[in-house]
ZAFI-663552 format. One record per residue: residue in one letter; x, y, z of N, C-alpha, C in turn; residue number from 1. Coordinates in pm, 1 decimal. Layout:
BEGIN
@fiba: A nx: X ny: Y nz: Z cax: X cay: Y caz: Z cx: X cy: Y cz: Z kolkol: NUM $
...
//
This chain:
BEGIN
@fiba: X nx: 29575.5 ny: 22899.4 nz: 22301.9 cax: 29638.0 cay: 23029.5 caz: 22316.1 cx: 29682.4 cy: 23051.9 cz: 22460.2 kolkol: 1 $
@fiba: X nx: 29738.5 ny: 22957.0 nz: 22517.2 cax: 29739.6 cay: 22969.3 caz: 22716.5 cx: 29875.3 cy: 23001.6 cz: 22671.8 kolkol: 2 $
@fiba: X nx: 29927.4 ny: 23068.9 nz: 22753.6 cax: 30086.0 cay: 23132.2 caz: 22772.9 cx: 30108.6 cy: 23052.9 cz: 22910.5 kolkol: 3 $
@fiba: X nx: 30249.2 ny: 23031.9 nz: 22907.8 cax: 30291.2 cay: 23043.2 caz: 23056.0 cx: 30246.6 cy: 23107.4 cz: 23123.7 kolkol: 4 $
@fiba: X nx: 30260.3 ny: 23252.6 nz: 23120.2 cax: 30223.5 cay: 23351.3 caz: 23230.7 cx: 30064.4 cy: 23294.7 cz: 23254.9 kolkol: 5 $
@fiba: X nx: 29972.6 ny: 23315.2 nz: 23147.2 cax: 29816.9 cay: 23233.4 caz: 23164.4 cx: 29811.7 cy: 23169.4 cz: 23264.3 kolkol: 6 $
@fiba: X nx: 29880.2 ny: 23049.4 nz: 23230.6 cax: 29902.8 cay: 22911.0 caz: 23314.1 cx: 29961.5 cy: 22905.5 cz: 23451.9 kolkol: 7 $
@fiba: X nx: 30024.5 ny: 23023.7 nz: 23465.3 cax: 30090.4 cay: 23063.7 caz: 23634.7 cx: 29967.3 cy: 23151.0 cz: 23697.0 kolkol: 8 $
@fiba: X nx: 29879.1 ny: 23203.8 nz: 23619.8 cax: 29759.3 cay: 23247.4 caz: 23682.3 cx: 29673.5 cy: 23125.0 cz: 23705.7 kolkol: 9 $
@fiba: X nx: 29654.8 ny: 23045.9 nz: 23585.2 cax: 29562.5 cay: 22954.5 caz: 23620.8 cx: 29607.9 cy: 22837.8 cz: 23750.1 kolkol: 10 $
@fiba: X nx: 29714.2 ny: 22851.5 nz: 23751.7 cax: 29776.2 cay: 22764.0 caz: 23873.2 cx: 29766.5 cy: 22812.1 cz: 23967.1 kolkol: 11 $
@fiba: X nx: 29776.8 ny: 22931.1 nz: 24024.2 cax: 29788.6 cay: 22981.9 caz: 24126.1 cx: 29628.1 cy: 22965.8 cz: 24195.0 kolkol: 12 $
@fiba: X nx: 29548.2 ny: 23029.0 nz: 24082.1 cax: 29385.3 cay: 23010.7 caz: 24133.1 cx: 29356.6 cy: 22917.0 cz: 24178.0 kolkol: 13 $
@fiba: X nx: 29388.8 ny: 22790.2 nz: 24130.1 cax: 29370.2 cay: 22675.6 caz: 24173.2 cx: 29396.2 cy: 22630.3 cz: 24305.5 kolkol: 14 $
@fiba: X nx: 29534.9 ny: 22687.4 nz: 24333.7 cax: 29574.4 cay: 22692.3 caz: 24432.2 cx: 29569.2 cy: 22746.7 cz: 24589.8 kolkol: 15 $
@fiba: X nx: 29488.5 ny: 22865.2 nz: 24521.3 cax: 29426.0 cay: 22934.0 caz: 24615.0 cx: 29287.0 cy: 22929.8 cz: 24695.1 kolkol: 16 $
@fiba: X nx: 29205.0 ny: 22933.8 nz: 24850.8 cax: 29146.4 cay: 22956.4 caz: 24887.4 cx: 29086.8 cy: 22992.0 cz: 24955.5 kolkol: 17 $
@fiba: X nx: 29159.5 ny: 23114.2 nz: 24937.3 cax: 29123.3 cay: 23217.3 caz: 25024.7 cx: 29027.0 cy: 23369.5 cz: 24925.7 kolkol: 18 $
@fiba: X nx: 28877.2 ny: 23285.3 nz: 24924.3 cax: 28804.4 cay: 23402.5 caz: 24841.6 cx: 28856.4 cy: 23549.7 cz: 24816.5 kolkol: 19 $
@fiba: X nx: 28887.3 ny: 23641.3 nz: 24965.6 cax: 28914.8 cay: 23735.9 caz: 24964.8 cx: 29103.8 cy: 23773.3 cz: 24889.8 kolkol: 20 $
@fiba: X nx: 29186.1 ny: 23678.0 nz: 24916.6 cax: 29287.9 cay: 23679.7 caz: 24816.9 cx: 29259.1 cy: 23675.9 cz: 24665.7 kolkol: 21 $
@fiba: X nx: 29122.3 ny: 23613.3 nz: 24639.5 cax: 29126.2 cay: 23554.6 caz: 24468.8 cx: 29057.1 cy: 23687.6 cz: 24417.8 kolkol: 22 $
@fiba: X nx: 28989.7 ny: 23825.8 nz: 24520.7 cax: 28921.0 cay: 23917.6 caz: 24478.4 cx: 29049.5 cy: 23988.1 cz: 24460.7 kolkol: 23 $
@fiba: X nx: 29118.3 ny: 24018.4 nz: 24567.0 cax: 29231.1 cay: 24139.2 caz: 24555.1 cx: 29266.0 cy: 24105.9 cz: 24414.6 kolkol: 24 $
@fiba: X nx: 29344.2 ny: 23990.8 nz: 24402.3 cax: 29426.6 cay: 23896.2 caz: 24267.7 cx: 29332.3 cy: 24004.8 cz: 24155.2 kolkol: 25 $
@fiba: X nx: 29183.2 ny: 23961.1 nz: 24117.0 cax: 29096.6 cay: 23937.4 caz: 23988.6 cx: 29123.5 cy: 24137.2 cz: 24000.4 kolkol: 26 $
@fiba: X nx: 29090.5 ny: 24177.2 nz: 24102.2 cax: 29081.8 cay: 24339.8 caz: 24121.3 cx: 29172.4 cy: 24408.6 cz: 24066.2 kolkol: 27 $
@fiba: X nx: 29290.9 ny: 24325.1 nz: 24095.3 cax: 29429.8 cay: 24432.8 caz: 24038.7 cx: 29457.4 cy: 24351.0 cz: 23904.3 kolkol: 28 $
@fiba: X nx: 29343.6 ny: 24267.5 nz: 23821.4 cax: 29442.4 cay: 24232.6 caz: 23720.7 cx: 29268.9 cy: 24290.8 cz: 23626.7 kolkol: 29 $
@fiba: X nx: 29189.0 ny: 24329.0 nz: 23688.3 cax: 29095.9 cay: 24314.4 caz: 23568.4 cx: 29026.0 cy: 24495.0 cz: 23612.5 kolkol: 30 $
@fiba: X nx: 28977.3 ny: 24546.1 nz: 23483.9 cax: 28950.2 cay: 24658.4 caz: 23504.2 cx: 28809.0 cy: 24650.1 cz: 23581.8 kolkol: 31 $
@fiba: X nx: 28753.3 ny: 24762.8 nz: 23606.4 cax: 28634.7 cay: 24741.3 caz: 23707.6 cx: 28514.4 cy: 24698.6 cz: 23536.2 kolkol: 32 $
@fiba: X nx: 28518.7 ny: 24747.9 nz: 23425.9 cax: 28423.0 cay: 24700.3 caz: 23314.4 cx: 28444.6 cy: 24582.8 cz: 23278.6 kolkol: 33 $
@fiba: X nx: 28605.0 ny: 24502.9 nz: 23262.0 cax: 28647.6 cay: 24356.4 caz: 23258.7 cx: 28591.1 cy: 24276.1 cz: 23361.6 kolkol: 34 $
@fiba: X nx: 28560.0 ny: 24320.5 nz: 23449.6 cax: 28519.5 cay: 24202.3 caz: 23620.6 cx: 28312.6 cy: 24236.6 cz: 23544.2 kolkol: 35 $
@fiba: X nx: 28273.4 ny: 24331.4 nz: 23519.6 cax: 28119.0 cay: 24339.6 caz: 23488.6 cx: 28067.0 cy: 24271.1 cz: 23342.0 kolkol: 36 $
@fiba: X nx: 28165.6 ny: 24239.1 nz: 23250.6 cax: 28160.3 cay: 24178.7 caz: 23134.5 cx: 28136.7 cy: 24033.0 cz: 23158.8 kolkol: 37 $
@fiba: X nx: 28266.5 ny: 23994.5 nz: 23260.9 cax: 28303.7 cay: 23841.0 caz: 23330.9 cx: 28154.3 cy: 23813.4 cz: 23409.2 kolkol: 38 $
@fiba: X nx: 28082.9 ny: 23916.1 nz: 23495.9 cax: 28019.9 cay: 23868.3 caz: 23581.2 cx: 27876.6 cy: 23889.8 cz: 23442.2 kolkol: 39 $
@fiba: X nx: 27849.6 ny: 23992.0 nz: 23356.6 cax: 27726.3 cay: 23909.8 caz: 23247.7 cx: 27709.0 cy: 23840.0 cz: 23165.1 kolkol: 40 $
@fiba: X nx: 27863.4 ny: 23772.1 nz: 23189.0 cax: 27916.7 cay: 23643.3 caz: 23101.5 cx: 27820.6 cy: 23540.8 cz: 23163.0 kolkol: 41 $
@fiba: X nx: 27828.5 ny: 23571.9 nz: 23299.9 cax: 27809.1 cay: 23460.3 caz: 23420.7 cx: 27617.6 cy: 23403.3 cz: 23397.6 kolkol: 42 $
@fiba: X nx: 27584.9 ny: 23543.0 nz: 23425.0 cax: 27494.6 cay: 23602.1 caz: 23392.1 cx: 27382.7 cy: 23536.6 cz: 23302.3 kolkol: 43 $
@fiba: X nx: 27491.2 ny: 23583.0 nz: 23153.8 cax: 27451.3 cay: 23466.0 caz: 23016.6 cx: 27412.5 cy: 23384.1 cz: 23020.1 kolkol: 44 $
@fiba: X nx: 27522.6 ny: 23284.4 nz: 23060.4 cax: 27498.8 cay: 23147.4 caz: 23089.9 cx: 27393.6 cy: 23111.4 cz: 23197.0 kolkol: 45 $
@fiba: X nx: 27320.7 ny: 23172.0 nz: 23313.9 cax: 27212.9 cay: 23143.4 caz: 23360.2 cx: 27105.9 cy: 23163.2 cz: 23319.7 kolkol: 46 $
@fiba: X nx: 27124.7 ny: 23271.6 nz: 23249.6 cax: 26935.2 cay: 23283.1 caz: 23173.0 cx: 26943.3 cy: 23234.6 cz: 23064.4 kolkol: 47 $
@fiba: X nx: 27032.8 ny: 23184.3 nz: 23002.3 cax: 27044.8 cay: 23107.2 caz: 22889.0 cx: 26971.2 cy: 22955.8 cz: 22941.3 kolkol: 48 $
@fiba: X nx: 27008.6 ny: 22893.0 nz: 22972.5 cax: 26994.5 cay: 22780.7 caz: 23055.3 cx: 26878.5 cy: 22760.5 cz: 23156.0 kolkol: 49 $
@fiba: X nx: 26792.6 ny: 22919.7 nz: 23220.4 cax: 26699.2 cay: 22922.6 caz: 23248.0 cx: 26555.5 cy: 22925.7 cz: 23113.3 kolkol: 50 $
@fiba: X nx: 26628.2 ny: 22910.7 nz: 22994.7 cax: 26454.8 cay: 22917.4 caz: 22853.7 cx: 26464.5 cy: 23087.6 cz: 22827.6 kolkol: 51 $
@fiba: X nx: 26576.4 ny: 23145.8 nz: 22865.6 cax: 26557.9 cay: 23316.1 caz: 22861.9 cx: 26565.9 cy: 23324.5 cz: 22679.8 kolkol: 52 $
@fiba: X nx: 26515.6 ny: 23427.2 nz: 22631.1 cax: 26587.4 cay: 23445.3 caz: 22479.3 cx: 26732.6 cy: 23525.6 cz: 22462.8 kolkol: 53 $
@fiba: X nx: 26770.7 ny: 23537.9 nz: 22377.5 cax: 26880.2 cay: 23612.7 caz: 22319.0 cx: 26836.8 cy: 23713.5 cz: 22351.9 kolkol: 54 $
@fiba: X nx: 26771.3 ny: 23753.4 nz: 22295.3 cax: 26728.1 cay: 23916.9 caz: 22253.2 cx: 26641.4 cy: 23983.2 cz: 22429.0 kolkol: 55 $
@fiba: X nx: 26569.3 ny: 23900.9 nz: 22490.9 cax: 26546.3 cay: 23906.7 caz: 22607.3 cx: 26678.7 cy: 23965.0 cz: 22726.4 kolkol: 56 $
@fiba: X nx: 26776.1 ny: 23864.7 nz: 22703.1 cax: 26861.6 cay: 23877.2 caz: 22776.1 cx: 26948.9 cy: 23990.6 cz: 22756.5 kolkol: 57 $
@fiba: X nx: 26946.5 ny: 24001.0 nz: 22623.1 cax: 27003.0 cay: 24145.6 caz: 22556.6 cx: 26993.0 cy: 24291.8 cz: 22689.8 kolkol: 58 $
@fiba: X nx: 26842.5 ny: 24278.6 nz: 22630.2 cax: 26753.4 cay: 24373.0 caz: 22679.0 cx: 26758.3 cy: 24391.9 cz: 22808.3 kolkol: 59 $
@fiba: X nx: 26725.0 ny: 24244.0 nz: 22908.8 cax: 26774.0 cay: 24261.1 caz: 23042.3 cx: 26919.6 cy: 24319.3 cz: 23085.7 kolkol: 60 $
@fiba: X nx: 27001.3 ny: 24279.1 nz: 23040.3 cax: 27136.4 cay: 24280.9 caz: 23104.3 cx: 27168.0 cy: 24428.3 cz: 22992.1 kolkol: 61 $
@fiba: X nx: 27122.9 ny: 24483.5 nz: 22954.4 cax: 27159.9 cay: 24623.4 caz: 22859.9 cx: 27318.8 cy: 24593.6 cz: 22802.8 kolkol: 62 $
@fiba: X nx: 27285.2 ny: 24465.8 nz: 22707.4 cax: 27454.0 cay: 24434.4 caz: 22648.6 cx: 27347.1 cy: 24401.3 cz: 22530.7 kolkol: 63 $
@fiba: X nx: 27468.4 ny: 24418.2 nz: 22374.6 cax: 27435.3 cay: 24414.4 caz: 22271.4 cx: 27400.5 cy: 24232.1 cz: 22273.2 kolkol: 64 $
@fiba: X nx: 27287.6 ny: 24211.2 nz: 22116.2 cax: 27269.5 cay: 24070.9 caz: 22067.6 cx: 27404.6 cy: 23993.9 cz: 22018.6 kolkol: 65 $
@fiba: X nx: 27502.0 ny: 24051.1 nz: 22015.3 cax: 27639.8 cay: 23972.8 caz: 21957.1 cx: 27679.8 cy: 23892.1 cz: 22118.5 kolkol: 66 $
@fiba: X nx: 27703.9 ny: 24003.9 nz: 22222.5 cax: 27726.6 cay: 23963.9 caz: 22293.6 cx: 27671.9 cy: 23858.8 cz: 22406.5 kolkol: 67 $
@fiba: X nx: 27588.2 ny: 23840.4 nz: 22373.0 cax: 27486.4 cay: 23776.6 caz: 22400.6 cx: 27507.9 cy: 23617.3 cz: 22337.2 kolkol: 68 $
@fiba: X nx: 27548.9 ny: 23616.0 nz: 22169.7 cax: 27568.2 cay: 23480.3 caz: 22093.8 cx: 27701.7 cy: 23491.8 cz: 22106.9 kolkol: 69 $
@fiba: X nx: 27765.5 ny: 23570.6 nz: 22181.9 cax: 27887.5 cay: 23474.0 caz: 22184.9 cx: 27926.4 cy: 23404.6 cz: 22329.0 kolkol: 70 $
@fiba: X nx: 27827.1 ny: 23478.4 nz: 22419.7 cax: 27780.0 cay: 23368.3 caz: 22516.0 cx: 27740.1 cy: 23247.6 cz: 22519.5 kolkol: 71 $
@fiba: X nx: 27635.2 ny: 23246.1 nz: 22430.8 cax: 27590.4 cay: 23130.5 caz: 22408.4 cx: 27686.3 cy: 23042.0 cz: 22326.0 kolkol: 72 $
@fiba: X nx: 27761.6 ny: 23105.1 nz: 22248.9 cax: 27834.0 cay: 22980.1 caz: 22195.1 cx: 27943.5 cy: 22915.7 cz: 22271.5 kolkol: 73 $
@fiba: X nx: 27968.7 ny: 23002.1 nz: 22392.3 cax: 28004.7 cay: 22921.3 caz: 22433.8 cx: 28041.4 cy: 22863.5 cz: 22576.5 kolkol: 74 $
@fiba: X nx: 27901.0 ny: 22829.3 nz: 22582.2 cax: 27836.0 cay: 22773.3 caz: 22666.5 cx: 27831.2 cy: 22661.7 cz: 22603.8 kolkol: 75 $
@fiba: X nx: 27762.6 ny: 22653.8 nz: 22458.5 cax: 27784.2 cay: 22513.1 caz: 22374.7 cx: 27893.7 cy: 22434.1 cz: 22398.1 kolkol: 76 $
@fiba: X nx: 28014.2 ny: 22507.4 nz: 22407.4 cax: 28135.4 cay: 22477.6 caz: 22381.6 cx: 28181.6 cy: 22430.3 cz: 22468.4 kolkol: 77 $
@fiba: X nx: 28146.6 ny: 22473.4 nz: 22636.0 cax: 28241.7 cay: 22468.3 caz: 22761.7 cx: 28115.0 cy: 22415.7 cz: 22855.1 kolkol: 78 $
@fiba: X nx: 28161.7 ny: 22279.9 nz: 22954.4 cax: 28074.7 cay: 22302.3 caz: 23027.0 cx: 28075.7 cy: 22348.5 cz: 23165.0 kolkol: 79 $
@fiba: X nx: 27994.7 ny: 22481.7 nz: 23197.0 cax: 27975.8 cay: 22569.4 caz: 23249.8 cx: 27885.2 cy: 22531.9 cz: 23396.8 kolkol: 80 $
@fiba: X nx: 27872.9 ny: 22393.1 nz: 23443.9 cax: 27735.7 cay: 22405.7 caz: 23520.0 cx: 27813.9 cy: 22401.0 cz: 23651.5 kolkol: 81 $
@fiba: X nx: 27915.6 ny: 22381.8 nz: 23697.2 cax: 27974.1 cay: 22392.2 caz: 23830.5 cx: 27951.3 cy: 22553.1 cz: 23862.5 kolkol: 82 $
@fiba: X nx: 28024.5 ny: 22628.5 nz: 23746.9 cax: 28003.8 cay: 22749.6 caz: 23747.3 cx: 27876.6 cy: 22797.5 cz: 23802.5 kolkol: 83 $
@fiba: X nx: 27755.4 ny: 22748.3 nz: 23701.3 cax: 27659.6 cay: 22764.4 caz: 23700.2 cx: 27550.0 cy: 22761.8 cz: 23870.0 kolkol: 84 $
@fiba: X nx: 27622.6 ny: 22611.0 nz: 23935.4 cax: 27597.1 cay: 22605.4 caz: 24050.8 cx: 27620.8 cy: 22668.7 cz: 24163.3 kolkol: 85 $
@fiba: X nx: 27778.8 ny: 22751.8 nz: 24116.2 cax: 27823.2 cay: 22800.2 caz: 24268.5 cx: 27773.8 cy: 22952.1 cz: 24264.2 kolkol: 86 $
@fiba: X nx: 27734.3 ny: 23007.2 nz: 24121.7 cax: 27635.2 cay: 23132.0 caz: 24122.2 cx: 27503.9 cy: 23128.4 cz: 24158.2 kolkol: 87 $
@fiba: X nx: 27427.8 ny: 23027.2 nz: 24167.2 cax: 27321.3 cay: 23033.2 caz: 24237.4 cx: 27280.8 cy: 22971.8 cz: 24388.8 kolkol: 88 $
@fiba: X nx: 27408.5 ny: 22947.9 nz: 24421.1 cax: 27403.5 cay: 22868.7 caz: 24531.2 cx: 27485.9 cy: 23054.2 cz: 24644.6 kolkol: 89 $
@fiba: X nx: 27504.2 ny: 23131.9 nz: 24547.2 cax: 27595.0 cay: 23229.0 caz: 24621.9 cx: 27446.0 cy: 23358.1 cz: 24601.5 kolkol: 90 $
@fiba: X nx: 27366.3 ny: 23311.4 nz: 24578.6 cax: 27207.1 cay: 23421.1 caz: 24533.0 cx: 27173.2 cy: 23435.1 cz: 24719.1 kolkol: 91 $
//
């Protein structure tokens, strides 16, 4: 489902590195609840991966159990551990 336009975002990121440019960028394209969804996406995937439960993590992060398995699925799906690294390396 990548569009061009997608793909001129995803290029550009790539392209970019200048952290504080890639915040303005994510700021003006994502609502302030879209950037907090993205970041207990992030989230997910670490206490997932830390032995956390579903329903635990639920509870911690005050987001429903759906949202939660559709984290996890896909995490199954994608692998996530670079990600995974540069969030705990940024703690």
């Amino acid at each position: 489902m990548t569009t061009d336009t997608y793909q001129s975002l995803i290029t550009h990121l790539a392209q970019c590195n200048d952290a504080t440019a890639i915040e303005a960028l994510l700021t003006a394209l994502l609502t302030d609840k879209e950037q907090q969804d993205i970041a207990n996406r992030i989230r997910i995937f670490d206490l997932l991966e830390k032995g956390v439960t579903q329903r635990e993590i639920a509870e911690q992060l005050g987001v429903g159990i759906a949202t939660v398995s559709r984290g996890a699925k896909a995490r199954q799906q994608h692998d996530v551990s670079a990600l995974l690294a540069t969030h705990r390396r940024g703690r």
